[in-house]
C-alpha positions in Angstrom: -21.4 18.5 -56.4 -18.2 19.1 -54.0 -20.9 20.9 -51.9 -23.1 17.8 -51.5 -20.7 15.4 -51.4 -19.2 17.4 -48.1 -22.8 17.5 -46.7 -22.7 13.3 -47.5 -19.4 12.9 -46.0 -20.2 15.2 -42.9 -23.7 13.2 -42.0 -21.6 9.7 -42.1 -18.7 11.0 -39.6 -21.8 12.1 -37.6 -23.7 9.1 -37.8 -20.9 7.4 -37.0 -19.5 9.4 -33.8 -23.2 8.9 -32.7 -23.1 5.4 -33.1 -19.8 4.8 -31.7 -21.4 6.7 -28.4 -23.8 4.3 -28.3 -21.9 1.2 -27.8 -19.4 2.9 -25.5 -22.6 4.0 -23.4 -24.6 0.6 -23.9 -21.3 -1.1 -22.7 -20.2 1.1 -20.1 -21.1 -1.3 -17.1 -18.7 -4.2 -18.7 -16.2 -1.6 -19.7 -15.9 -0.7 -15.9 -15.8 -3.9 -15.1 -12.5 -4.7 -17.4 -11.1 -1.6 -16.0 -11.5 -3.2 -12.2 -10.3 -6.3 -13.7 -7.2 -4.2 -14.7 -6.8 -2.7 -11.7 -6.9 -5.9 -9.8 -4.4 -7.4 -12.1 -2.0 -5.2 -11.9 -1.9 -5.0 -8.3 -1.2 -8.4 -8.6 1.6 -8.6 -11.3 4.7 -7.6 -9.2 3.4 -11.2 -7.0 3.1 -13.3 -9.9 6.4 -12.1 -10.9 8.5 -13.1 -8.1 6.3 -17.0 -8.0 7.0 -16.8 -11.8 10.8 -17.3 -10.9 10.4 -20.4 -9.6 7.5 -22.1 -11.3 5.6 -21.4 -14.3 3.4 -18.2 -15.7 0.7 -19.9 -15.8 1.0 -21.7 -12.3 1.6 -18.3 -11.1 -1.3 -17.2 -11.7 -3.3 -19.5 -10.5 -1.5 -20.1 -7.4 -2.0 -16.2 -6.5 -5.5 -15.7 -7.6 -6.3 -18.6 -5.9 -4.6 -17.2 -2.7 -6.7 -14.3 -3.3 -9.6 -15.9 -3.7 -8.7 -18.1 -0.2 -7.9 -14.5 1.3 -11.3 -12.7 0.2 -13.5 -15.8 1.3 -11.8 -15.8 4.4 -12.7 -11.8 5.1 -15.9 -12.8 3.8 -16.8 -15.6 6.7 -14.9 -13.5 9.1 -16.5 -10.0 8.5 -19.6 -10.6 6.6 -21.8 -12.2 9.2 -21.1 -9.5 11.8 -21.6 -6.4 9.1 -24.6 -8.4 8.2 -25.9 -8.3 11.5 -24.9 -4.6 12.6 -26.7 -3.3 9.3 -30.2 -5.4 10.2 -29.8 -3.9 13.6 -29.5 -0.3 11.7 -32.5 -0.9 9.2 -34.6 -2.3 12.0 -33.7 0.9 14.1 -33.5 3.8 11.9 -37.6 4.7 12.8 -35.9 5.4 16.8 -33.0 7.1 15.6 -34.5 9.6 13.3 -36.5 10.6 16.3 -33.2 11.1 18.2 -31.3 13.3 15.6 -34.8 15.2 15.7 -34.3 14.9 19.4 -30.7 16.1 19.5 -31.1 18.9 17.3 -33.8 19.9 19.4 -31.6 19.9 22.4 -29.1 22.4 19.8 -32.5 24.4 18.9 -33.0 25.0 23.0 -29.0 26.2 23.6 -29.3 28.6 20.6 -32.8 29.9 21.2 -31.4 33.5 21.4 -29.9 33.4 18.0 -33.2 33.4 15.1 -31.2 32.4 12.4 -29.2 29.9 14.1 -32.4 28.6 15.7 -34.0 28.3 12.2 -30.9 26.5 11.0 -31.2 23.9 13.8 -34.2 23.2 12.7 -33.7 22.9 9.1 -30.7 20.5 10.0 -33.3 18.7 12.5 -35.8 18.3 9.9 -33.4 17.3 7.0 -31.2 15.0 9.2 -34.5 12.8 10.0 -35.5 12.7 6.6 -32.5 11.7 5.2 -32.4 8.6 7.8 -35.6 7.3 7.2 -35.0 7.9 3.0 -31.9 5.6 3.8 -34.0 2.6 4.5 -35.9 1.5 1.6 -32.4 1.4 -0.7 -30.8 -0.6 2.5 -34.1 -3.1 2.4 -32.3 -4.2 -1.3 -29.3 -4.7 0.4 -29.9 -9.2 -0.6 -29.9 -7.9 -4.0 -27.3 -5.5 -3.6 -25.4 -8.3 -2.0 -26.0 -11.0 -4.7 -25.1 -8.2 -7.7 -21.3 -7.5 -5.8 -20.8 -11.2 -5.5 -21.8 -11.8 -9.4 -19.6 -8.8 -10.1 -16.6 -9.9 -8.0 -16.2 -13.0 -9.6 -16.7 -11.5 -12.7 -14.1 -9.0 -12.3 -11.5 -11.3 -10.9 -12.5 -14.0 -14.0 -11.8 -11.0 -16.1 -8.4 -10.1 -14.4 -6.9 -14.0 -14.1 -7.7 -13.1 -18.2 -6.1 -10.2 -18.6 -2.8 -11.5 -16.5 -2.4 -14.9 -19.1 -2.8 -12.6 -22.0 -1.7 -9.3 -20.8 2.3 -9.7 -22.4 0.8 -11.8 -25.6 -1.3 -8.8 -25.9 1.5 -6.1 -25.3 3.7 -7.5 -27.8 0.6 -7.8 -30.8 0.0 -3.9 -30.1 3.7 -3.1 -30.0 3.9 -5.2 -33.1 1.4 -2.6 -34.9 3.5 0.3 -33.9 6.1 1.8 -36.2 9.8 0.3 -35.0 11.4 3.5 -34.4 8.4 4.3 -31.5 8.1 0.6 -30.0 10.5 1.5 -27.6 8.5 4.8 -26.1 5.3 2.9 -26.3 6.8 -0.1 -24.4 7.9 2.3 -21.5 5.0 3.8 -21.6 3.0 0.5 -20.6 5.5 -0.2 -18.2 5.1 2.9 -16.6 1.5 3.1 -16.5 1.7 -0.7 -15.2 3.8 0.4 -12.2 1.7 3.4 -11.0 -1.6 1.2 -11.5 -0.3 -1.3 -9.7 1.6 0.7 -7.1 -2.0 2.6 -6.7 -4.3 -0.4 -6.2 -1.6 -1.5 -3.6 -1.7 1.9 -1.2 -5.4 2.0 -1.7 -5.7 -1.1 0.2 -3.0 -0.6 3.0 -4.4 2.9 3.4 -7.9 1.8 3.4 -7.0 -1.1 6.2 -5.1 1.5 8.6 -8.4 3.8 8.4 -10.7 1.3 8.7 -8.7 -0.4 11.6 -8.1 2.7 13.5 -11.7 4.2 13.4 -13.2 0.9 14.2 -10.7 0.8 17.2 -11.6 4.1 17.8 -15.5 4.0 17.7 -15.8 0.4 19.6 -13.4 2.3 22.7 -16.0 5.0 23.0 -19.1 2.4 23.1 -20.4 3.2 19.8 -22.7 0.5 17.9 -22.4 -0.3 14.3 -18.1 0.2 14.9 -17.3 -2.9 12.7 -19.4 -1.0 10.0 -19.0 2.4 9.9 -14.8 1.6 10.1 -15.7 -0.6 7.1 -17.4 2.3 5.2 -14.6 4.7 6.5 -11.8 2.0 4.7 -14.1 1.7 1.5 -14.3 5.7 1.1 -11.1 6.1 1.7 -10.2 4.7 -2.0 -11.7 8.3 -3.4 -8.7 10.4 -3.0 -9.2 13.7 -1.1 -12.9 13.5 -1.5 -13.5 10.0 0.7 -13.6 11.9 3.7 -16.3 14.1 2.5 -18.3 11.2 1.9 -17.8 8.9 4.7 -17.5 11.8 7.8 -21.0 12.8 7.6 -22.3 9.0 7.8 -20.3 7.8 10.1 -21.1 11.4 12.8 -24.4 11.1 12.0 -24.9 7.3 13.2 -22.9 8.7 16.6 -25.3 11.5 16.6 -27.8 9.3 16.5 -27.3 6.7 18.9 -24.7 8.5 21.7 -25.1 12.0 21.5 -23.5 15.3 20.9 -20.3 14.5 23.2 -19.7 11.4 21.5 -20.2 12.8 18.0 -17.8 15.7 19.0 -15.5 13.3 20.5 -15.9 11.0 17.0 -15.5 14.1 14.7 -12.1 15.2 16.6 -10.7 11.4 16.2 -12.0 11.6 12.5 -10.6 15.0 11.5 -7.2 13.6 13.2 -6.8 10.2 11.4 -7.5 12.2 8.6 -5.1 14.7 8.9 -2.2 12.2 9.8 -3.2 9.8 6.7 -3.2 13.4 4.2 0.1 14.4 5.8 1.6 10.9 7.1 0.4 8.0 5.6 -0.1 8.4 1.8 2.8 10.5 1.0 4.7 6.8 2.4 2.2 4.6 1.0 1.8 6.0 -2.3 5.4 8.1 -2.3 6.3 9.2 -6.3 5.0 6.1 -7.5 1.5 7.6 -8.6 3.1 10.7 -9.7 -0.4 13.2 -9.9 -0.6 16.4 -8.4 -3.0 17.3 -6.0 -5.4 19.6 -8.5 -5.1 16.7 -11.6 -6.5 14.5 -8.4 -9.6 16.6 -7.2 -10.2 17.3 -11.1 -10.2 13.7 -11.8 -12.5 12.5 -8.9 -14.9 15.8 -9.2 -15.3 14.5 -13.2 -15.4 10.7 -12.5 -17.6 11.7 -9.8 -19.9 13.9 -11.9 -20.0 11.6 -15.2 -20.0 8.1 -13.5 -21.4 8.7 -9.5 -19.2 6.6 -6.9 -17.6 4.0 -9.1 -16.6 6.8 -11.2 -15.0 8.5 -8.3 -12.8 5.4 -7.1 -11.9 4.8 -10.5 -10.9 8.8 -11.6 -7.7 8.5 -10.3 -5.9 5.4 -12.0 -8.0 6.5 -15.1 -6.3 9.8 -14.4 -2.7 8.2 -14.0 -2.6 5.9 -17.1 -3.4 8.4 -19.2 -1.0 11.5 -17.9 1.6 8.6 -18.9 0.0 8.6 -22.1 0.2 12.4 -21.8 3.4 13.2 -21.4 5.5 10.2 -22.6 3.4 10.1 -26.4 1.3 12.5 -27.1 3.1 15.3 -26.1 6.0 14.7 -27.8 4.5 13.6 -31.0 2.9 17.3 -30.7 6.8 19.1 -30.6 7.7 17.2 -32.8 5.1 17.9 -35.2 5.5 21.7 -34.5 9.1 21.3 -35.1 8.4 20.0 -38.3 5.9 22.9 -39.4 8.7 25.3 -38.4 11.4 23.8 -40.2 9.7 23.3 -43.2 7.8 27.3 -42.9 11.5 28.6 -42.6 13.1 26.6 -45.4 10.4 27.7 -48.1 
């Protein structure tokens, strides 16, 4: 009987695990979305905060998101009709310039003729590099769709975040509420703390992002390169994937050079790349971000390689903050409720 019922009891925790996974995967997208809303929130707060002092929370709030909103329309007029136009030019010209990388790699193939296996790398890379252009073009022909889905999202996400904001302290205290008195007080630092680093995070990701952006679009437009506008915009969006951004943006932006200037001006691009890169590494986030974020350099790359893996791009840019709230969690609850609880098994083993 005891044996059955643990079979019975066994098959419902099961069937309910797998049905809990089910949700959590069915509603994945939205929960994304409410973690963006988060995000966006909290880089927010600190503003709201200081307007709250002299008018109230709830004008506050709508006085800043509406700023924001003011702010992103006016990027929007400013930058979208010229991205829009360099990325038709692209589409409508990546036939030509998968002939030139072919083209250009040929010219490599002819310097290292002497060497086989560097000659049969050339080549490959030749070959590979063409391919991959033209394979670009059909997902850039969705790009109205893709277009009209980040707009629905955007004003989904910052609905969702104006939200979170009116009902974010309401919220605090109901969960506070449900906690046991003598642990309200770590819980509440512990939202306060992962507040901070979220929203001192979402804040360096977008002054780091502008610097990059801004100094390789400088950078490219000064050599004579097309599509500047847009490949500093990709280099500013990538560079929100810590430590990995590079990785991802380098090869698109060298191979556009490649592609329409050459081998001197891809060198030439690479070298400017490899230096903003080292400066921002070295220079710019340790100011930006300083001890706010608080994550060390392998939690970072193991966050981003698993958001990565589990969740592609979006996974990647979100990793990191994910990775942040909960080493608060971590080490300000769960770790100590583990001591504790040890401490409590060893006391008790050496009274009896």
């Amino acid at each position: 009987m005891n044996s059955l019922r643990g079979w019975v009891i066994a098959a419902v925790v099961f069937a309910g695990a797998f049905l809990v996974w089910n949700v959590l995967a069915g509603s994945l997208s939205a929960l994304l979305l409410l973690f963006m809303a988060v995000l966006l929130s909290a880089g927010l707060r600190p503003i709201v905060d200081r307007m709250h002092k002299r008018m109230p929370f709830g004008v506050a709030v709508g006085v800043a998101f509406g700023v924001l909103m003011v702010v992103i329309a006016l990027i929007g007029f400013v930058l979208v009709q010229p991205l829009g136009a360099e990325l038709v030019k692209l589409i409508q010209a990546i036939p030509s310039y998968a002939s030139s990388l072919q083209q250009q790699f040929g010219v490599l193939q002819r310097y290292l003729k002497e060497d086989q296996m560097a000659r049969q790398l050339a080549s490959v890379f030749a070959t590979s590099a063409g391919t991959a252009v033209s394979a670009i073009g059909p997902y850039i022909l969705g790009g109205p769709r893709l277009v009209a889905t980040l707009i629905g999202d955007t004003l989904l996400i910052v609905l969702l975040a104006i939200g979170w904001t009116l009902s974010e302290d309401e919220l605090a205290r109901f969960v506070l509420g449900l906690i046991a008195p003598r642990a309200r007080g770590d819980w509440q630092d512990t939202f306060a703390d992962i507040h901070l680093r979220l929203s001192a995070y979402v804040q360096g990701v977008v002054l780091n992002g502008t610097i990059v952006g801004v100094v390789m679009c400088a950078s490219l437009a000064v050599l004579g390169v097309p599509y500047a506008l847009l490949l500093g915009f990709i280099a500013a969006i990538f560079q929100a994937i810590p430590m990995l951004g590079a990785v991802l943006s380098g090869p698109i932006i060298l191979i556009v050079v490649l592609a329409t200037n050459g081998w001197e001006k891809m060198l030439i691009a690479l070298a400017i790349f490899v230096v903003v890169q080292m400066i921002d590494q070295n220079v710019l986030s340790p100011v930006i971000f300083g001890q706010s974020v608080r994550l060390s350099f392998l939690l970072i790359i193991l966050a981003t390689v698993i958001g990565g893996t589990l969740l592609g791009i979006t996974g990647a840019f979100l990793a990191v903050p994910a990775a942040a709230a909960l080493q608060v969690l971590v080490v300000r609850i769960i770790a100590p409720a583990i001591s504790r609880a040890n401490g409590a098994g060893t006391s008790g083993d050496a009274s009896k």
